[in-house]
KEKE-3310 file (N, C-alpha, C; in steps of 0.2 Angstrom, whole numbers, plus 5000, padded with zeros to 4 digits):
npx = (5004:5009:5018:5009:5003:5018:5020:5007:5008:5022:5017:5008:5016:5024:5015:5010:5024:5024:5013:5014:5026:5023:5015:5022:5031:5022:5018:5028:5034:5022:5009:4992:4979:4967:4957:4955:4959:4974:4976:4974:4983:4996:5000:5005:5016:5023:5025:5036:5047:5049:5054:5064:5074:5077:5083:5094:5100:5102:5111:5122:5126:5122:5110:5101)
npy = (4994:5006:5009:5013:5024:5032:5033:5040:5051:5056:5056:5067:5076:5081:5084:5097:5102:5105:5113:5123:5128:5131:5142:5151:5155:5158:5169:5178:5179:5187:5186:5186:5180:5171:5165:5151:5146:5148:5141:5127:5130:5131:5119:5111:5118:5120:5107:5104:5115:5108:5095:5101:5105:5092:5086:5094:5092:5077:5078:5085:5075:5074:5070:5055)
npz = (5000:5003:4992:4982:4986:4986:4973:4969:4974:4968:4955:4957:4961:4951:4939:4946:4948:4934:4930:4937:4932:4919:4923:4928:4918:4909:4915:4916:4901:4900:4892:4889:4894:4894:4908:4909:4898:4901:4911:4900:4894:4902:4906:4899:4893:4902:4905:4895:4899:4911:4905:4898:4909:4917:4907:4903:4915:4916:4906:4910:4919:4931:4936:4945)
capx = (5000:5015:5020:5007:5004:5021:5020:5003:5012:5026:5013:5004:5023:5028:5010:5010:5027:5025:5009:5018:5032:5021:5011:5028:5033:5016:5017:5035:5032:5016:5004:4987:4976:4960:4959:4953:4967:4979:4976:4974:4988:5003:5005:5010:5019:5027:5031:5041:5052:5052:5059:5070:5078:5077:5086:5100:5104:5105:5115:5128:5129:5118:5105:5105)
capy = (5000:5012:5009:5016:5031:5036:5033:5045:5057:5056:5059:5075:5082:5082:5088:5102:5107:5107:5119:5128:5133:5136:5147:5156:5156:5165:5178:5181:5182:5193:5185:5189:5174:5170:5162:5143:5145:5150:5133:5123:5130:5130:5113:5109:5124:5120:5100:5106:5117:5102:5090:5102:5104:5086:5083:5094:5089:5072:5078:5086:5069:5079:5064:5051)
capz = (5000:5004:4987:4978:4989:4983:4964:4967:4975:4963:4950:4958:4962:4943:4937:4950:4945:4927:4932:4942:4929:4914:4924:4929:4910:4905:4918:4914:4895:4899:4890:4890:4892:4899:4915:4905:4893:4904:4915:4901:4891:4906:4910:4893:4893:4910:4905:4891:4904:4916:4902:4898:4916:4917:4900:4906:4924:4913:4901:4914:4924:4940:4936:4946)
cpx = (5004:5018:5016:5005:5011:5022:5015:5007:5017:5025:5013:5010:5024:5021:5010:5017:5029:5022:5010:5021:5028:5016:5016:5031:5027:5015:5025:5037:5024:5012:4999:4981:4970:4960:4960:4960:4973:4981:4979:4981:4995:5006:5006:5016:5026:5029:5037:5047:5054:5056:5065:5077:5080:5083:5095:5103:5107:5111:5122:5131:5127:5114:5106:5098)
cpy = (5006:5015:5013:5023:5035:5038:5040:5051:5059:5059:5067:5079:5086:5084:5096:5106:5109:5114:5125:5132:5137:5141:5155:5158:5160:5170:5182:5184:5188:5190:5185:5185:5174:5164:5153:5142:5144:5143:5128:5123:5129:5125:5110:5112:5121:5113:5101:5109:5112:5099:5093:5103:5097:5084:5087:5095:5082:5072:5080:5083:5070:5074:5061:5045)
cpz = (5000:4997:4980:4980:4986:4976:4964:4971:4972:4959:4951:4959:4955:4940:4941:4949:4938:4926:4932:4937:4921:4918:4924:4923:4907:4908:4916:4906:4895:4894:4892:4889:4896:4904:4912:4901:4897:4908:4911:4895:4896:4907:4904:4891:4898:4907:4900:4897:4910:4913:4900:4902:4916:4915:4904:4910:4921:4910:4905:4917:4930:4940:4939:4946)
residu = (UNK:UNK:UNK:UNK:UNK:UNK:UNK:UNK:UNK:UNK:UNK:UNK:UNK:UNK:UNK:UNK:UNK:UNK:UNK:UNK:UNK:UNK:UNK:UNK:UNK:UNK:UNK:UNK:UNK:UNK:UNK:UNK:UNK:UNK:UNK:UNK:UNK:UNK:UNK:UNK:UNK:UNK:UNK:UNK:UNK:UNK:UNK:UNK:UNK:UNK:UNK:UNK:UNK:UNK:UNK:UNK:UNK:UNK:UNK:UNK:UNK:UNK:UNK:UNK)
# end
């Protein structure tokens, strides 16, 4: 049971900070979106800037 508790948490981390970054990515580019958009465009927005940190902490050898 402990096992799957942490996968879902694991999940909701990595949803929550891709949110997070594109929402931080659209208020820093100043774009001017409606409350709906703005939601349901971020977190694509944001997983893009997740995978790219990701990719290069991988690529530096900081991955582990």
């Amino acid at each position: 049971m402990p096992h799957a508790f942490y996968v879902l948490a694991g999940a909701a981390l990595t949803v929550l900070a891709a949110l997070a970054l594109g929402l931080l990515l659209f208020a820093r580019l100043g774009f001017d979106l409606r409350p709906g958009e703005r939601l349901l465009l971020a977190f694509p927005a944001g997983a893009a800037c997740l995978h790219l940190a990701v990719f290069l902490l991988a690529a530096a050898g900081l991955a582990r």
